[in-house]
N, C-alpha and C positions, 0 to 999 in steps of 0.2 A: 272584152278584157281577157286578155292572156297570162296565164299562171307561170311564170320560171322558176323551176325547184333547185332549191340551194343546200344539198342533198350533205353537205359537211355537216350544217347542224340542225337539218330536217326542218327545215322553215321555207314557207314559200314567200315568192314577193311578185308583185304583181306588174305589170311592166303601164310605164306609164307613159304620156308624151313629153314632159316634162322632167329635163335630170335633175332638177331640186326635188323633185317629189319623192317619196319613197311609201310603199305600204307593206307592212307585212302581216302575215296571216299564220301565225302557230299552231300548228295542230298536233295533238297527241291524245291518242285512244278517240275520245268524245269532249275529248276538251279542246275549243277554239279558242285564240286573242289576236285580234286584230288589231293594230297599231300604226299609226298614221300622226303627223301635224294637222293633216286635211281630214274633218270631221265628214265634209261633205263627202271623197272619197270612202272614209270608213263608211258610211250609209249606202252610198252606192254599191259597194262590196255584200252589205248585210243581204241588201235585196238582188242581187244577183245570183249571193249562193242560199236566200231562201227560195227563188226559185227553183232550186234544183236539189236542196236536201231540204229534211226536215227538222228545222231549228227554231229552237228555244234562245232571245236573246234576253240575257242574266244582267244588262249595263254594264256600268261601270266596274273593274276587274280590280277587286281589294286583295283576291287573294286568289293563285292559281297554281296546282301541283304541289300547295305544300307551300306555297313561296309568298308570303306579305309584299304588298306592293305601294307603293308608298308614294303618294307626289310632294313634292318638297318645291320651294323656289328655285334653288339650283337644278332640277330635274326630277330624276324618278330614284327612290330606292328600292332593294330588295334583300328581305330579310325571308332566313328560315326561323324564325323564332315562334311562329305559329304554328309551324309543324314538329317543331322541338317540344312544344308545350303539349300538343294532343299525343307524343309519344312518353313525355313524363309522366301526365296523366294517365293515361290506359293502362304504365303500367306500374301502376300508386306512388310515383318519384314525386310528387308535387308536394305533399305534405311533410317530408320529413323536417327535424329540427337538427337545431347545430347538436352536435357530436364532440365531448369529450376526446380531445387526441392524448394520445400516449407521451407524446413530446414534451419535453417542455417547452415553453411556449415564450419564453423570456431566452431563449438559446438563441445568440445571431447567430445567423451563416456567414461564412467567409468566403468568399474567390480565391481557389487554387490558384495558389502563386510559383507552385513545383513544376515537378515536368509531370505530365497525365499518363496514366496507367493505362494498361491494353486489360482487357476481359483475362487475359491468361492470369495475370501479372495478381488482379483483384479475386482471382480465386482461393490463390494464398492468403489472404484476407480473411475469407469466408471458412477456410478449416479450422482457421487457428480458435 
């Protein structure tokens, strides 16, 4: 098996005999994903480049680099909201409560219907 690196977004794909086929292999620092339709290829990948590194295989890939991975009927999704959540965590965002605004909260807003002002124009604003 021959590796062709598709060096735009650092992913390799493997070349196969078949142009329906496709397999890709991501790699970044020490983190692999391997992705394929063909399981049997993904296996034959596993054991070709365990022959030659030394790997730890994790299964099925829930979450990788930060990124939730999601199988759905229509496909796959990918969400950062697991990694949004261990950076609100660490850094104590998670437990706050709602907040009193200064506003009031019965005020609608409208859609400017004039002509829109420049930064210069709203400085006059700001002195007076």
């Amino acid at each position: 098996m021959a590796l062709k690196s598709m060096s735009v977004i650092n992913v390799l794909t493997l070349k196969t005999l078949q142009a329906t086929k496709s397999l890709f292999v991501c790699l970044y620092v020490d983190d692999m994903l391997i992705m394929s339709k063909d399981m049997i290829d993904i296996n034959a990948t596993k054991r070709m480049l365990a022959s030659k590194f030394d790997m730890k295989d994790l299964g099925v890939a829930d979450v990788i680099l930060g990124i939730r991975i999601q199988r759905t009927p229509q496909g796959i999704a990918l969400s950062q909201s697991h990694y949004i959540e261990k950076v609100l965590d660490k850094f104590k965002y998670l437990d706050f409560k709602i907040a009193r605004t200064p506003i009031d909260v019965s005020y609608a807003l409208q859609k400017n219907e004039g002509e829109s002002k420049s930064q210069g124009d709203m400085r006059e604003c700001w002195e007076i």
